[in-house]
N, C-alpha and C positions, 0 to 999 in steps of 0.2 A: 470439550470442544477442541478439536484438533483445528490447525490451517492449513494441513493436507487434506481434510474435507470438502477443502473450499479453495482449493488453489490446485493447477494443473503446472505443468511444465508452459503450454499457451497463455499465461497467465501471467508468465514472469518476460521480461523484457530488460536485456543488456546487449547495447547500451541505449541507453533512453537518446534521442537524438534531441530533443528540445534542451532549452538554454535561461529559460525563466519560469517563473514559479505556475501564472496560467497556461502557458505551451505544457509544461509537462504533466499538469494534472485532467488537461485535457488529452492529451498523450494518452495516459494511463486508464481516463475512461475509454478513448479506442480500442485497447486492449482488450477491454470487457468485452465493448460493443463483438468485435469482431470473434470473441471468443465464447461469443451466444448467452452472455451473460445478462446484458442489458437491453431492452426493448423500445427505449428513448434515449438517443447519445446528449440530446439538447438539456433532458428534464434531469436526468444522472450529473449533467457536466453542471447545471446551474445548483445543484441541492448540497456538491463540495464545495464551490465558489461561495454558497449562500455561508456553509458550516467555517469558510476560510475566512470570513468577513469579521469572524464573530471573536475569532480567535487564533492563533497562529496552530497549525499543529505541526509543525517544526519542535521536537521534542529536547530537541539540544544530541551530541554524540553523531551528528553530520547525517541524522533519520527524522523523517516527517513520516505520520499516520494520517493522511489528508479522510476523511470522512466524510457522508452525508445520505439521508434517509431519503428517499423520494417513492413513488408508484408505476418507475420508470426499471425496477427491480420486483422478480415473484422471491427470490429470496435473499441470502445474505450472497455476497459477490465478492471477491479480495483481487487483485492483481501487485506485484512486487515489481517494480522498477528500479533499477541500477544507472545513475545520469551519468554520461561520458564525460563531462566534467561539472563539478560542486555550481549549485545553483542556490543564487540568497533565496531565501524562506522568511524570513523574519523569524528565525528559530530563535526560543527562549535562550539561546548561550549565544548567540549573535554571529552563528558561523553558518558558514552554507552546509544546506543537505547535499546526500549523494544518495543516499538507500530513502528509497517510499513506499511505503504498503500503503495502496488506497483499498477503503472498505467502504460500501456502499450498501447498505439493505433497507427491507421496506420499510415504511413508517409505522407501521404496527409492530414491530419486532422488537422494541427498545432493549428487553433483557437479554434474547441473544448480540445483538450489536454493542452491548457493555462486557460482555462474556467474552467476544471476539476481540474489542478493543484492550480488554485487561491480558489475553493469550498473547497479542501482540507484544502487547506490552513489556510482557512476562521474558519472551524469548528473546526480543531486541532489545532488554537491559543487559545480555550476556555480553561481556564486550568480546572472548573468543569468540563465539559464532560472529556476533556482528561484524569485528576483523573480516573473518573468512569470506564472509558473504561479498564484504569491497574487495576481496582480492579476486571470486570466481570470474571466471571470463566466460561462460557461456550461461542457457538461461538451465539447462539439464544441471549443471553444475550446481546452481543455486538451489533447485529442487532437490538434488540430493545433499546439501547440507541442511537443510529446511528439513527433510524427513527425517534424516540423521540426528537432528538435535532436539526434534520432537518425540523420538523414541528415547532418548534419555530424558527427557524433561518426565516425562510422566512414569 
């Protein structure tokens, strides 16, 4: 599973303009929404709020993986956001995020949505790419380091 599969250049958004942890994960559902990804911005934005309740996904490394499965998606959906300045998260290392990949897919899909969250995973434990990524200024930019590091990765 790649995240050029599932992630366009309309998908990635810098700089995030919200300034707390629910402006921006609603933010990032917009993204979706507007990027014909989601079919309920209400049912998508409550099922990561629901998944943030439960546990932080503030990863620590100034990146959160916001997640949540709802019927408001027909499949797996990603969007990558860049905040214009560090927002708290309650991240396990107690620093604010900057970089967020929200994924969102159906509720029937649990192995690809474990498969996508571990690719994440995988890529934004490099802390080069992850550098790179807080330094691109545009959203093209970040797509192309995103494909860039996915063709080395595999």
């Amino acid at each position: 599973m790649r995240l050029t599969d599932m992630l366009t250049p309309q998908r990635i958004k810098t700089p995030l303009t919200a300034t707390t942890k629910p402006q921006v994960l609603a933010e990032l559902v917009d993204v979706l929404v507007e990027a014909g990804g989601v079919t309920n911005r209400d049912k998508a934005l409550a099922a990561v709020l629901e998944r943030e309740q439960t546990r932080t996904t503030g990863i620590g490394n100034a990146l959160a993986i916001p997640h949540g499965k709802t019927g408001a998606v027909g499949d797996l959906v990603l969007a990558i956001g860049k905040a214009a300045t560090p927002i708290e998260f309650d991240s396990i290392d107690g620093k604010p995020v900057t970089l967020l990949v929200m994924l969102i897919s159906p509720v029937d899909r649990t192995g690809p949505h474990i498969q996508a969250l571990a690719r994440i995973s995988r890529l934004f434990s490099i802390d080069a790419f992850r550098n790179k990524l807080h330094h691109a200024a545009t959203a093209d930019e970040m797509w192309r380091l995103i494909q860039e590091q996915e063709r080395t990765a595999d």
